[in-house]
N, C-alpha and C positions, 0 to 999 in steps of 0.2 A: 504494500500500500504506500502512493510514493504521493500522496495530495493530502490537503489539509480542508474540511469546512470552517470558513470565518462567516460568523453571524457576526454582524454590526446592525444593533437597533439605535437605530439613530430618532432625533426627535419629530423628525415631519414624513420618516419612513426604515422601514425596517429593509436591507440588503443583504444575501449571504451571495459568497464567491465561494465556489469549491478553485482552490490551488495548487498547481504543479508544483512538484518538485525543482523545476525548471523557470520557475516566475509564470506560467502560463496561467491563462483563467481558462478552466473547462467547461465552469458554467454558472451561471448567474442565474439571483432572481430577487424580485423587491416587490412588496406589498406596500403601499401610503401608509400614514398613521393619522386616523380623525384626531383634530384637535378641538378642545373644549375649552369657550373661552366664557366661564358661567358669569362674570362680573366683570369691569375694567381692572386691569392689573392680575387678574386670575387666569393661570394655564394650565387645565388638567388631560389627563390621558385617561383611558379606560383600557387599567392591566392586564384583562383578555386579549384587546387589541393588540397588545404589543406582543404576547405569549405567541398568539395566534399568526400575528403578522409574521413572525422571526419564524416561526416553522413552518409555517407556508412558501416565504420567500427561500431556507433552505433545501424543501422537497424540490421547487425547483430547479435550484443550480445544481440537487443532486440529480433530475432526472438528465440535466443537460448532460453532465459530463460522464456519467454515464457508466461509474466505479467507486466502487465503495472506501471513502479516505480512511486515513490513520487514526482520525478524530477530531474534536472540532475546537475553534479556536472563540470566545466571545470577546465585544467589545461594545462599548454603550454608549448611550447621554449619560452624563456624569450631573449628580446634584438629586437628583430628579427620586421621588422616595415614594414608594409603595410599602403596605400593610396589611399582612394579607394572616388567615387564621393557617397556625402549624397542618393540625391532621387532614382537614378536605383543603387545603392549598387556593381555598376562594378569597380574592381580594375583598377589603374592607372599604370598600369604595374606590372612588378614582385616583390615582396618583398623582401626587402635585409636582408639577413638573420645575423644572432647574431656572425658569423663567419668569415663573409664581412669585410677586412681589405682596403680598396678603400681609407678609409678616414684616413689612419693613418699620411698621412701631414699637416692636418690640425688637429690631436691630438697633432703633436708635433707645431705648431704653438699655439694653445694654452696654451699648455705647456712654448715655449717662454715668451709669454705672462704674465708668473707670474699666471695663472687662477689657477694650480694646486691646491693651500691651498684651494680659493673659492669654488669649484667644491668638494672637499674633503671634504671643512666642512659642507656644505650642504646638498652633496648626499649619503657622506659615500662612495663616485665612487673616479677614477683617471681617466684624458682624455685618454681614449682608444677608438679603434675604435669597439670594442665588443661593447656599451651600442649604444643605439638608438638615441642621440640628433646630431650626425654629422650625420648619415644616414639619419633623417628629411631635416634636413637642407640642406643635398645635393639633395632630392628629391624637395624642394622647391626654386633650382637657375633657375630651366626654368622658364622663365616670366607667360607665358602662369598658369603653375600650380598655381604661386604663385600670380598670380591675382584669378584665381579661389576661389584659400585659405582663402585670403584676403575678398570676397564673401559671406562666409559660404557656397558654394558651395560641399564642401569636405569637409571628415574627417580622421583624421590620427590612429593610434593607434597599439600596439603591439598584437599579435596573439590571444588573450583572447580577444579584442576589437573589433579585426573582426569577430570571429565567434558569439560573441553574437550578433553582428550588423545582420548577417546574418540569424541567425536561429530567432529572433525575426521580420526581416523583415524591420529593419533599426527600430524599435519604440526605442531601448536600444542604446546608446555609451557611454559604461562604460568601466572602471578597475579598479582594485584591488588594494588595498596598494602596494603588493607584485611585480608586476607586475610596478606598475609606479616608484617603487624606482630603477630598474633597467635603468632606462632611461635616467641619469644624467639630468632629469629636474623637479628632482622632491626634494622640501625640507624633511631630513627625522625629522627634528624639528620639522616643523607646519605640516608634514603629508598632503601637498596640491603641487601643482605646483608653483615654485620658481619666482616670476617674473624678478627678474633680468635676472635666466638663459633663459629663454623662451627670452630675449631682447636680448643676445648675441648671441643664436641660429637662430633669426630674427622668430621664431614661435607664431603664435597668438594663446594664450589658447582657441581662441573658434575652436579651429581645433581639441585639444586634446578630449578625455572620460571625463566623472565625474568617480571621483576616489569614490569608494564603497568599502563596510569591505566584506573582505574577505568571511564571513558569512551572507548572507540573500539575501533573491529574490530579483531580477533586473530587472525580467521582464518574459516573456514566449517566450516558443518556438512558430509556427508556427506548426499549426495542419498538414501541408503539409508535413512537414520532418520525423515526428511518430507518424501520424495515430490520432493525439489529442493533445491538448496542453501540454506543461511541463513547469512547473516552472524551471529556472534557476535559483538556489540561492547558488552556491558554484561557487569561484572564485580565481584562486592562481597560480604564476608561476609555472614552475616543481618541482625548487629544494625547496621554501618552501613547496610546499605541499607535497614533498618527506618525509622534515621534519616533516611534522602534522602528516603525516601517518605511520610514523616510533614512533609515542609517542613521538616526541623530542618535550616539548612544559616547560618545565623547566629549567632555566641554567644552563650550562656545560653538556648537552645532546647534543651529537653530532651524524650526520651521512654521509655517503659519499655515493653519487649514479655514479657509473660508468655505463655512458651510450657512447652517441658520446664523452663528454666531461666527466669528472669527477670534481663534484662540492660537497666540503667539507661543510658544514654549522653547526657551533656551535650557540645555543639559546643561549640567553644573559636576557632574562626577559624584565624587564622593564627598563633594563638599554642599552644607546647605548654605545657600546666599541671602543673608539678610537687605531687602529692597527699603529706602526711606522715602520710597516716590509711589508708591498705591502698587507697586506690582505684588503677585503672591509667589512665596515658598511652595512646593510642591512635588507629592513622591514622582519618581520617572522609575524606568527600566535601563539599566547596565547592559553592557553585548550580551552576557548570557541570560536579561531577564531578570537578571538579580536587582533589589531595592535600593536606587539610586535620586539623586534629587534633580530638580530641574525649576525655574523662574518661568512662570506666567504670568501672562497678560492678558485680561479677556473684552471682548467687545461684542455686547450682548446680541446686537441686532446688526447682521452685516447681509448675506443672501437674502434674509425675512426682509429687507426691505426692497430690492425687485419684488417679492414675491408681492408684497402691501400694492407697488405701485400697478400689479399686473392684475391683482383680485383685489383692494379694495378702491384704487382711483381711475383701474381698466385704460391708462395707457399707455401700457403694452399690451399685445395677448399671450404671446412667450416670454421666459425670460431670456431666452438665448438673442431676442431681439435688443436687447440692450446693447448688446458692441458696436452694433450699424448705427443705433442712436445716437451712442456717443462720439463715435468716428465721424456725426454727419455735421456738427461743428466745432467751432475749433475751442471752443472754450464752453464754462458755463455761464457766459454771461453774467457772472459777478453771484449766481447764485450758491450756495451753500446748505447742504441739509446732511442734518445730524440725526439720527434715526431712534433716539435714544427711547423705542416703544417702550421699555421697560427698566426704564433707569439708564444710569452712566456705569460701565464699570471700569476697566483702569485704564490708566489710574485716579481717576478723579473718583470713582465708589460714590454717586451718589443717586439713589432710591428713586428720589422724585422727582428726576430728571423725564422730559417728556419729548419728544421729535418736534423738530423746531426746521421752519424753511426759512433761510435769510436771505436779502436780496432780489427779492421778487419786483418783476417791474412789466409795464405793458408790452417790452416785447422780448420775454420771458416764454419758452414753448417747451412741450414736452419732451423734446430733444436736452434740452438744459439741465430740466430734473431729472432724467434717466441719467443723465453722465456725471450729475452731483450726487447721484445716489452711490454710481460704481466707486467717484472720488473721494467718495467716505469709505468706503472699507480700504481703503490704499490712505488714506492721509490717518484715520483712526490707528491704524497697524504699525505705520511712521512714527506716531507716538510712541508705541509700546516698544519698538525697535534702538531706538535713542533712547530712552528708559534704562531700558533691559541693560542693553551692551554701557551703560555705565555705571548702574549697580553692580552688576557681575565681573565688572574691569575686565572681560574678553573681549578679544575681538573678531566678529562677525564678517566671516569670508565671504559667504554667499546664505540666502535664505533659502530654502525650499519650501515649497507649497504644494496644496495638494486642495482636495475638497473641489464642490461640483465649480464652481466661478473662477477657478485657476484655469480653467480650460479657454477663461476669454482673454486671448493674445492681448488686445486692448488695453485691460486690467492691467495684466503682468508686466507690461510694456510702463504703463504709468505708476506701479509701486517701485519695479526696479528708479528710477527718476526720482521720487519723492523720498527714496532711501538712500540713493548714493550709494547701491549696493546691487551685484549682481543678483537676479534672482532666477531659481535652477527648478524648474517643473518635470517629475519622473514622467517616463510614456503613461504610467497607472496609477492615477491622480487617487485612486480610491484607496488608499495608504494606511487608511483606519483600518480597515477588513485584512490588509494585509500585513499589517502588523500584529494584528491574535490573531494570524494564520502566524506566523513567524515563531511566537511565546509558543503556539501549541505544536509546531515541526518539533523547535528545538528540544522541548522534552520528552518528545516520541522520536525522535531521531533521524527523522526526514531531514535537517539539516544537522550539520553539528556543530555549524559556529554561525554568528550574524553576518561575515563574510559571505559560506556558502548563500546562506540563503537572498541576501543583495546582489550576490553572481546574474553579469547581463543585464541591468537595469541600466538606461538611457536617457540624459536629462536636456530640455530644452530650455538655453539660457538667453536672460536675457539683461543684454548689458546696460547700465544705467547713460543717457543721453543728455539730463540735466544738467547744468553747472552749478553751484552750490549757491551762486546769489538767487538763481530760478526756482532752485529747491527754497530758500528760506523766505521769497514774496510768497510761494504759493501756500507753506505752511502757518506766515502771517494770517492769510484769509480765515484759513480753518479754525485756526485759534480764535480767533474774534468769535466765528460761528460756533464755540464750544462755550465761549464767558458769555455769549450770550444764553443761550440753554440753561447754564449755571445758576443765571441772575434771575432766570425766569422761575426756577425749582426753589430758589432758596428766597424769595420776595414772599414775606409773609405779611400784605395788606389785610 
């Protein structure tokens, strides 16, 4: 058996790749994921949905390819917390997903609170409502649940911990380094569950996974979901396994995946790097898998907002239409939009931050907006890039990307420009799925080093054309359009 299944449930769609030994895809498959958006500021999922999605989209890249892999590889939305009962494995409602701002008065009540340094120093997080421990927490004020909880009746965990709950049949409740360091309850020191924070969150550790390395079997599938068992032995949020799969496994290897969000991540080795600019601390994977750290940056809302301008202002009808938009003139007319549907995140971290258009004028067209849409996810990244590589004092050779919007020449052409940096796109943008294809080779032995398994991988570069006073008028703009957002979030008339 010389292939890997990688399931990646991602937030607006669940994809699995059966993979070659050889980097080859045999076979693909991707189910959507309904989004539920029950209140302003509210994103939930419905846990079947995604259970359902992620086995459906594997049957079928397992029919495509057409042979039964080594075992299967997972990778997730990271944040994003389901609850669901131990013995019948039925969720306890919807999941509130990594986007869900519900809880942002009680991040700044924390916040009040002085918790900020504590929470910082231990998780390498800041109280936001993005990580998972207020979203628990709020799932556990109904009595009823949290007697349940209190029971061992239930179990909690992020989107990795459900589906392996699932596909083994409840025998597994695990997670990953990767995966628990997003949660703000997880120490990234001792590499375990914090008990202080678990005591201010009011959560009982026997409700959480056992946390497992990224690399080795957890457990098996359930002969019912594909036709025989499968070992599950690769385990990793999105964007580290974005990173594993990109080769970023050394420090100052950096790459940015623009998918829904856009999440920057520099490997730091075996060093963790304290940020004093909003960026976060955070577990990564080592060449072989093993628990290593890495610097993040995240920007909430980068793809979602083609998607906004394509389904909620209708103009575009694709999104792949946006490159011709924006190639159709030459600039955007002085306009500027900041997409921040659901807050700001770094490094500014702030909640009630709201999408702001600046610069609007009568002859202002939707060519303007489409290309100030694409220029925020490239001048938003810029930030995090200059940030980054000065916290972490490395220096940043080239960026790799990956995720569905790297694919637009356009884009990539104008981030290399606004970074002053070459940027390098794999032929197999989909780098999530094949990095827990990678975690699950290496511990089945389809590969034996991160070398083999990058063998033959091809990258499309593209050289920065700016000059450095072009790059700093155009990130002039952006900044105005970002203190303006600010002033607008933090005006309390």
């Amino acid at each position: 058996m010389s292939s890997i299944l990688a399931i990646d449930q991602g937030t607006t769609g669940s994809t699995a790749l059966v993979i070659h030994q050889d980097g080859t895809v045999l076979g693909r498959g991707y189910r959507e994921v309904p989004q539920h958006f029950p209140r302003p500021g509210w994103v939930e999922h419905d846990p079947e949905d995604l259970i359902v999605g992620a086995i459906g989209a594997a049957r079928e890249a397992l029919a495509q390819a057409g042979e039964r892999p080594a075992g299967i590889g997972i990778t997730n939305q990271r944040e994003t917390i389901v609850l669901w009962d131990r013995r019948t494995l039925a969720p306890l409602g919807r999941a509130i997903v990594w986007q869900d701002r519900r809880t942002a008065a009680r991040c700044a009540e924390l916040r009040s609170q002085g918790l900020t340094d504590l929470i910082r120093e231990r998780t390498g997080l800041v109280p936001d409502p993005y990580f998972s421990a207020t979203k628990l927490e709020l799932l556990l004020q109904d009595r009823d649940v949290r007697r349940r909880a209190e029971r061992g009746e239930l179990a909690a965990g992020t989107v990795d911990s459900w589906l392996v709950a699932r596909l083994t049949g409840g025998a597994a409740h695990v997670t990953d380094h990767s995966n628990a360091s997003r949660t703000m309850l997880y120490a990234l020191g001792a590499r375990d569950w914090d008990p202080e924070l678990l005591s201010i969150f009011g959560i009982s550790p026997g409700l959480l996974p056992q946390i497992v390395p990224s690399s080795g079997v957890v457990g098996e599938s359930a002969a019912e979901h594909f036709g025989a068992p499968l070992p599950i032995a690769g385990i990793a949020g999105d964007q580290q396994a974005a990173l594993f799969g990109q080769g970023c496994v050394a420090p100052g290897q950096a790459k940015n995946t623009y998918g829904t969000g856009a999440f920057l991540l520099m490997h730091t080795g075996e060093r963790r790097t304290h940020s004093g600019h909003g960026l976060l601390a955070t577990a990564a994977c080592g060449p072989r898998g093993e628990p290593a750290y890495a610097l993040e940056g995240s920007v909430f809302v980068a793809g979602a907002a083609v998607q906004w301008l394509r389904d909620g202002l209708g103009l575009i009808g694709r999104a792949d239409e946006s490159e011709a938009l924006a190639r159709s003139v030459a600039d955007t007319g002085g306009v500027h939009f900041v997409p921040a549907f659901v807050g700001l995140g770094s490094p500014h971290w702030e909640a009630e931050a709201r999408g702001t258009l600046t610069g609007l004028t009568r002859g202002t067209t939707r060519a303007h907006i489409v290309r100030a849409a694409l220029e925020a996810m490239a001048f938003s990244s810029a930030e995090l890039v200059e940030t980054m590589a000065g916290d972490a004092g490395l220096d940043l050779s080239a960026l790799r990307v990956d995720g569905g919007a790297s694919a637009n020449d356009w884009l990539m052409q104008f981030q290399a420009d606004v970074i002053g940096t070459p940027v390098e796109r794999p032929d197999l943008i989909e780098t999530t799925a094949l990095g827990a294809a990678g975690l699950a080779g290496l511990a089945l032995g389809v590969w034996r080093t991160a070398d083999d398994f990058l063998t033959g991988r091809r990258f499309t570069r593209f050289e920065p054309r700016s000059s450095p006073a072009e790059r700093d008028a155009a990130a002039a703009g952006w900044r105005r359009a970002v203190h303006a957002t600010l002033a607008w979030a933090r005006h309390n008339a």
